[in-house]
C-alpha positions in Angstrom: 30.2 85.1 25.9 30.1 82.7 22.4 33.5 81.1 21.5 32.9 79.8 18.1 35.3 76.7 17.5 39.3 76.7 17.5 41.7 74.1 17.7 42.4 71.2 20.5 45.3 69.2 20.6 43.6 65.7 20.0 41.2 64.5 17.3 39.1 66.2 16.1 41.4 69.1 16.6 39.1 71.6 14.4 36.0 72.2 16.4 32.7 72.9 14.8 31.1 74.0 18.5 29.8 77.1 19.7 30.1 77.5 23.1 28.1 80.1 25.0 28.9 81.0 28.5 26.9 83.0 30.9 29.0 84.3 33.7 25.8 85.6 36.2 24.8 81.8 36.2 28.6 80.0 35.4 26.6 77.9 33.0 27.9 76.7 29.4 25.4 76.0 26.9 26.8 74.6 23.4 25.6 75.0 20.1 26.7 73.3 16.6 28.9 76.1 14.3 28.6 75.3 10.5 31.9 74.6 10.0 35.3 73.2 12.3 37.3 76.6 12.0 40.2 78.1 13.8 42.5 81.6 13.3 39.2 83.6 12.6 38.3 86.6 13.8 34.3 87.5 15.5 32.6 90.3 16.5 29.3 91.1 17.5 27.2 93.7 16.5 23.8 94.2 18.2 22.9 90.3 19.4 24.5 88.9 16.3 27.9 87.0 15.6 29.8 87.3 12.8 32.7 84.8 12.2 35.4 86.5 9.4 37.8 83.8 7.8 39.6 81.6 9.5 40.8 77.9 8.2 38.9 74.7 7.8 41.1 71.4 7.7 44.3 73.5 6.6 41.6 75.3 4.0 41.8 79.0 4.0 38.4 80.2 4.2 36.6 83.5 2.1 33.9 83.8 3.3 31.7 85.9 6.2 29.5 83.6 9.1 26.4 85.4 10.5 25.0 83.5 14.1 21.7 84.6 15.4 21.4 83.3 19.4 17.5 83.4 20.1 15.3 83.3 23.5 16.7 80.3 26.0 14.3 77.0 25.8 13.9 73.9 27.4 16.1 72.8 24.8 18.8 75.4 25.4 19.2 78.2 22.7 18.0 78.3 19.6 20.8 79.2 17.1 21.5 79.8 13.5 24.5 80.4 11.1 24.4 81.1 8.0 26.9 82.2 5.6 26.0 86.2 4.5 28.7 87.1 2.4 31.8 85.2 0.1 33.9 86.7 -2.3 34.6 85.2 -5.5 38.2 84.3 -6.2 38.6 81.9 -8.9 40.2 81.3 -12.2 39.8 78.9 -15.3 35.7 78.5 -14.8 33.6 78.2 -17.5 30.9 80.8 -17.9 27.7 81.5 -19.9 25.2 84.1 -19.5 21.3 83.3 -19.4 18.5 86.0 -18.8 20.4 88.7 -17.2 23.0 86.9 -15.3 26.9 84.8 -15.6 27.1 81.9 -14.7 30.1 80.1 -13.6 31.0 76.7 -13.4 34.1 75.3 -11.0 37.8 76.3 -11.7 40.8 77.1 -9.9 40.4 78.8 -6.1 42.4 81.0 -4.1 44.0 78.1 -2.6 45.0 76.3 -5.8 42.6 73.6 -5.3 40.2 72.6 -8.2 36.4 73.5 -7.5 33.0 72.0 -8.6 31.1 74.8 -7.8 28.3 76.9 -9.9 27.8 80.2 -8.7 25.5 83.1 -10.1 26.2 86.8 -10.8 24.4 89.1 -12.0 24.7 92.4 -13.9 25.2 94.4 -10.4 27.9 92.0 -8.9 25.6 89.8 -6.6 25.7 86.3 -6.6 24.6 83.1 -4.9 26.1 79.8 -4.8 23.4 77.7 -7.1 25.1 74.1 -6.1 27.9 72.0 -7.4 29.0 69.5 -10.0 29.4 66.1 -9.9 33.1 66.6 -10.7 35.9 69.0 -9.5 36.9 70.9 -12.6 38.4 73.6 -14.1 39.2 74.7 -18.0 35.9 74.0 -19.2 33.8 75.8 -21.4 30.5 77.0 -21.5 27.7 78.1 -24.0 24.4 79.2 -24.1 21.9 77.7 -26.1 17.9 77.0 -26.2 17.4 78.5 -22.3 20.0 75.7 -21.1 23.6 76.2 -21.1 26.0 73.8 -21.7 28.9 72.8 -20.4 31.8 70.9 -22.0 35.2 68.8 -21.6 37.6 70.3 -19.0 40.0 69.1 -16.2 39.7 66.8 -13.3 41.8 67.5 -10.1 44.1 65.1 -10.8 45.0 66.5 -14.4 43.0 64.0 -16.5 41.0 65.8 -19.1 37.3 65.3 -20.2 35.5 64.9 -23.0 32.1 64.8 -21.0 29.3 67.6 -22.3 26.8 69.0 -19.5 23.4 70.5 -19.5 22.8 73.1 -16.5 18.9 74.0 -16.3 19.2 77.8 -14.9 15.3 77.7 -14.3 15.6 74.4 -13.3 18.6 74.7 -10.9 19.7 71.2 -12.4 23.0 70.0 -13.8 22.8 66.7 -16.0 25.5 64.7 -18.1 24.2 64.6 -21.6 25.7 61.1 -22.3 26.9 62.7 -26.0 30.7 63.0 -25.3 33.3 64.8 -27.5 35.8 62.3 -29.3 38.6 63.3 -26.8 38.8 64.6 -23.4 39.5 68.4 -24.0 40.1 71.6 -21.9 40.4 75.6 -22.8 38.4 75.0 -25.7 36.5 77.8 -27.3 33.2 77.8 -28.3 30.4 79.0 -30.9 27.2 78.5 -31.7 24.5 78.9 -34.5 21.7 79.7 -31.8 19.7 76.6 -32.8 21.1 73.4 -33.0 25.0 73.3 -33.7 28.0 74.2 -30.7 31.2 74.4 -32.6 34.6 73.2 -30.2 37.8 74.9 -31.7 41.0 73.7 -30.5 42.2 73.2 -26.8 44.1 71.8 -24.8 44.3 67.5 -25.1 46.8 64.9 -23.0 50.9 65.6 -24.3 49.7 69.4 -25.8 47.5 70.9 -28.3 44.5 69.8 -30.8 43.5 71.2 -34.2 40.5 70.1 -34.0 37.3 71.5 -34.7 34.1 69.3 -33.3 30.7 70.4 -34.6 28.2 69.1 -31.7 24.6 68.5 -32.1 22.6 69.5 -28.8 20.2 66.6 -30.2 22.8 63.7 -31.5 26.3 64.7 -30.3 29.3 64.8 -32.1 28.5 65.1 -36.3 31.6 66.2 -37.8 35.0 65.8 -37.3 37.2 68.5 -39.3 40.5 70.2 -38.9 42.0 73.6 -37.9 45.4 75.0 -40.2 47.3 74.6 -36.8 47.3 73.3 -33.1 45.7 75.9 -30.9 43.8 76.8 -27.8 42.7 79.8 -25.8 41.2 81.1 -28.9 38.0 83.1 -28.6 35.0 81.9 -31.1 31.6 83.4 -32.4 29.1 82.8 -34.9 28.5 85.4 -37.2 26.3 85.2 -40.7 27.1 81.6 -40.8 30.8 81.7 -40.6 32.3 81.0 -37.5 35.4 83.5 -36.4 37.9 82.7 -34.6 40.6 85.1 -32.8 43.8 84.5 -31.9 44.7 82.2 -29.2 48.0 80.3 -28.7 49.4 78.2 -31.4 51.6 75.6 -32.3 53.0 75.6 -35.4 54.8 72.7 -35.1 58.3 74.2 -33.8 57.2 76.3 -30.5 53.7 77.7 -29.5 53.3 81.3 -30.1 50.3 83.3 -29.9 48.4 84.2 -33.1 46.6 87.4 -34.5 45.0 85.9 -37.0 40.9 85.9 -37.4 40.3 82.7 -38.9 36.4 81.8 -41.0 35.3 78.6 -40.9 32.1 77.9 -43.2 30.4 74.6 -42.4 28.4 74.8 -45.5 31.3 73.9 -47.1 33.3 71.9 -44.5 36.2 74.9 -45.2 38.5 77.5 -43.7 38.6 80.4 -45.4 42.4 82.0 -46.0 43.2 84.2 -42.9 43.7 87.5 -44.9 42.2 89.2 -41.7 44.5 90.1 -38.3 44.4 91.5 -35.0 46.6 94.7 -33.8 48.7 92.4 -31.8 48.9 88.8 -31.4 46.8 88.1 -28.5 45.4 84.7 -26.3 43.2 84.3 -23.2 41.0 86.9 -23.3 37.4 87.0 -22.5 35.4 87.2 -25.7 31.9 87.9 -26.8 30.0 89.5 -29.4 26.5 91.8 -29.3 25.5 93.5 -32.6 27.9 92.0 -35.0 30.8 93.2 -32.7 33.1 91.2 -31.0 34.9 92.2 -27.8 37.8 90.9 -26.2 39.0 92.2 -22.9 42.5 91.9 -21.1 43.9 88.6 -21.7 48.2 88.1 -22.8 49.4 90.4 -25.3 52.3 90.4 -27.7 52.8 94.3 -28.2 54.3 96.0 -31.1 55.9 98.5 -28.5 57.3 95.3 -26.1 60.7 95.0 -27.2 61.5 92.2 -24.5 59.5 89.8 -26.6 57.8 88.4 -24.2 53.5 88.6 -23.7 52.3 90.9 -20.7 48.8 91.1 -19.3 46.6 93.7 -21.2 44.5 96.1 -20.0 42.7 97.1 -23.0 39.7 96.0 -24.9 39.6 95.2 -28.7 36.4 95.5 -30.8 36.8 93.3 -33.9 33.8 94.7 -36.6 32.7 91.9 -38.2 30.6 93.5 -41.0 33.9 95.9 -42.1 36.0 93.1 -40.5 38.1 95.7 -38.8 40.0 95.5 -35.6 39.8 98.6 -33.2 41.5 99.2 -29.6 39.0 101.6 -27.2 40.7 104.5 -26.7 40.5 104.5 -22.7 41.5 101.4 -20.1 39.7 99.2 -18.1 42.2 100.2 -15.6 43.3 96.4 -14.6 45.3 93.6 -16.7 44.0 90.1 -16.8 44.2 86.9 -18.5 43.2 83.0 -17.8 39.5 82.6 -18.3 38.2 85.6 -17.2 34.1 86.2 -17.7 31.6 89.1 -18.8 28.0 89.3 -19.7 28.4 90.4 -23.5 24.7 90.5 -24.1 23.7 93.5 -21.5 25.0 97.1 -21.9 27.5 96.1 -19.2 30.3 93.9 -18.9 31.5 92.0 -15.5 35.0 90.2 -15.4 35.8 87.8 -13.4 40.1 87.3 -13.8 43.4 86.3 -12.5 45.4 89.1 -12.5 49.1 89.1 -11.9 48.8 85.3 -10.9 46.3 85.8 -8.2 42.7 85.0 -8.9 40.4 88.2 -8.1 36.9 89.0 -8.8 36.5 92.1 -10.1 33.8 94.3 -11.9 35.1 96.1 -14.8 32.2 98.1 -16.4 32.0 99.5 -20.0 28.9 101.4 -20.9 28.9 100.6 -24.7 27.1 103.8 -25.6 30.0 106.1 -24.8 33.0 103.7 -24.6 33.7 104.6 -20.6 34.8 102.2 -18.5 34.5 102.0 -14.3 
């Protein structure tokens, strides 16, 4: 019989002990669990334990303990647990994608509670837990570039925001502060780059509201402009596109009440200059997951303001947009992913598939929603 910790009524009060009992001999052996847990459930399926849930210091727990009890020593028994399976349920992470699979990077849990960890997904839906931040953090955001992917601003899990940049190694497994900060601690920021040098930060979210800012950051000097958006705004999705960098939609302030936009602004740097937004989205649109393959940029779910909603009032879409950046026309997909998301959610752009990772109706979820971009199906 294994009894695999619980809850006694003095200090410690969550155990982290396995207790196995033989009843031929009356004797009780004990073993370390991985984890203090109580209110879990265990089973065991041909000589091995699995622990399901349960809470750890008033922390809810997702994920799935396997224990292995071996042959009987001198010792006693040689054991091992090991955690087998976790879902995913997080919102506001940064993500990037690097050879073949997302990255994420902290965010908000199940629980509410701010996270510093860095998982790995990959185009089929499997992941692995690569290690953790220095920080608890959530609303950053994350860019590929040069095999490393970097990781900027965000905030803490007190509320402060940060202007801090990161380098994660994927090959590496490595996660260093670059010591070349932003000029203000930021979160929900989006991001762009040229592919060689340049990240481009438009807008987000600062201390008391919104910034129109738009930092041009140097992976090998930092910070080397300074210029300005037409307006306040963040949750904006950004690429880089035949040196102009678009931007689309995102929430706005425009200096009497935020809104969300559905405009597609240019910004050249050549030139240091916006371009006039003659261009627009179907519907104004914000907090969607973005990302462009083939001089196509796609943005999936995220809040809407329909045509058709006559209460006014953004809902959570369900649809993806395809913005054509060489006709620079906007173009819904006929079908639905079948789900409606917003806040941060993630996808692998570059591969024929995408994966999203979302809060859905205010409850963070990980799904997979996949569209095969040769015939526009989704699954």
């Amino acid at each position: 019989v294994h009894i695999f910790g619980g809850r006694t009524n003095s200090p410690p009060y969550h155990l982290d002990t396995v207790y196995i009992f033989d009843p031929k001999t009356k004797q009780v052996d004990i073993g370390p669990a991985s984890l203090p847990k109580r209110l879990h459930s265990c089973t065991a399926i041909q000589g091995t334990g699995l622990v399901v849930g349960g809470s750890v210091d008033a922390t809810r727990q997702d994920s799935i303990l396997m224990y292995r009890n071996q042959e009987r020593g001198a010792d006693g028994y040689t054991q091992k647990m090991e955690t087998v399976a976790k879902n995913i349920a997080i919102r506001d992470m940064a993500y990037a994608y690097h050879e073949g699979s997302m990255y994420l990077f902290g965010g908000v849990d199940a629980e509410g509670s701010v996270t510093n960890t860095i998982y790995k997904v990959d185009s089929k839906g499997n992941y692995v837990i690569m290690g953790t931040m220095p920080n608890y953090m959530h609303g950053m955001s994350a860019i590929t570039l040069n095999n490393y992917i970097y990781v900027f601003g965000g905030k803490d899990d007190m509320g402060s925001y940060g202007n801090g940049v990161y380098r994660y190694d994927p090959v590496g497994n490595s996660f260093m502060d670059t010591n070349r900060n932003l000029p203000m601690g930021i979160a929900f920021t989006a991001l762009a780059t040229d592919g060689n040098d340049l990240v481009f930060v438009v807008g987000g979210e600062i201390t008391g509201g919104v910034t129109d800012r738009l930092t041009v950051w140097s992976a090998n000097s930092g910070v080397i402009v300074n210029d300005f958006l037409p307006y306040q705004l963040y949750n904006a999705r950004a690429t880089y596109y035949q040196n102009l960098v678009y931007i689309f939609g995102g929430t706005l302030y425009d200096g009497a009440r935020y809104r969300h936009s559905l405009e597609v602004l240019k910004y050249d740097f050549a030139g240091y200059t916006f371009m006039p937004a003659d261009k627009y989205l179907p519907e104004p649109i914000s907090g969607s997951a973005g990302g462009s393959v083939d001089g196509m940029m796609y943005l999936a779910g995220g809040t809407v303001l329909y045509k058709d909603t006559s209460s006014g009032i953004p809902v959570y879409s369900d649809r993806m947009l395809v913005y054509d950046m060489e006709t620079e026309t906007p173009k819904y997909l006929d079908m639905r992913m079948g789900l409606a998301f917003s806040d941060n959610c993630a996808w692998l752009p570059q591969s024929p598939y995408l994966i999203t990772a979302s809060e859905r109706w205010g409850h963070p979820e990980m799904h997979r929603v996949v569209l095969d971009r040769r015939d526009r199906s989704f699954s």
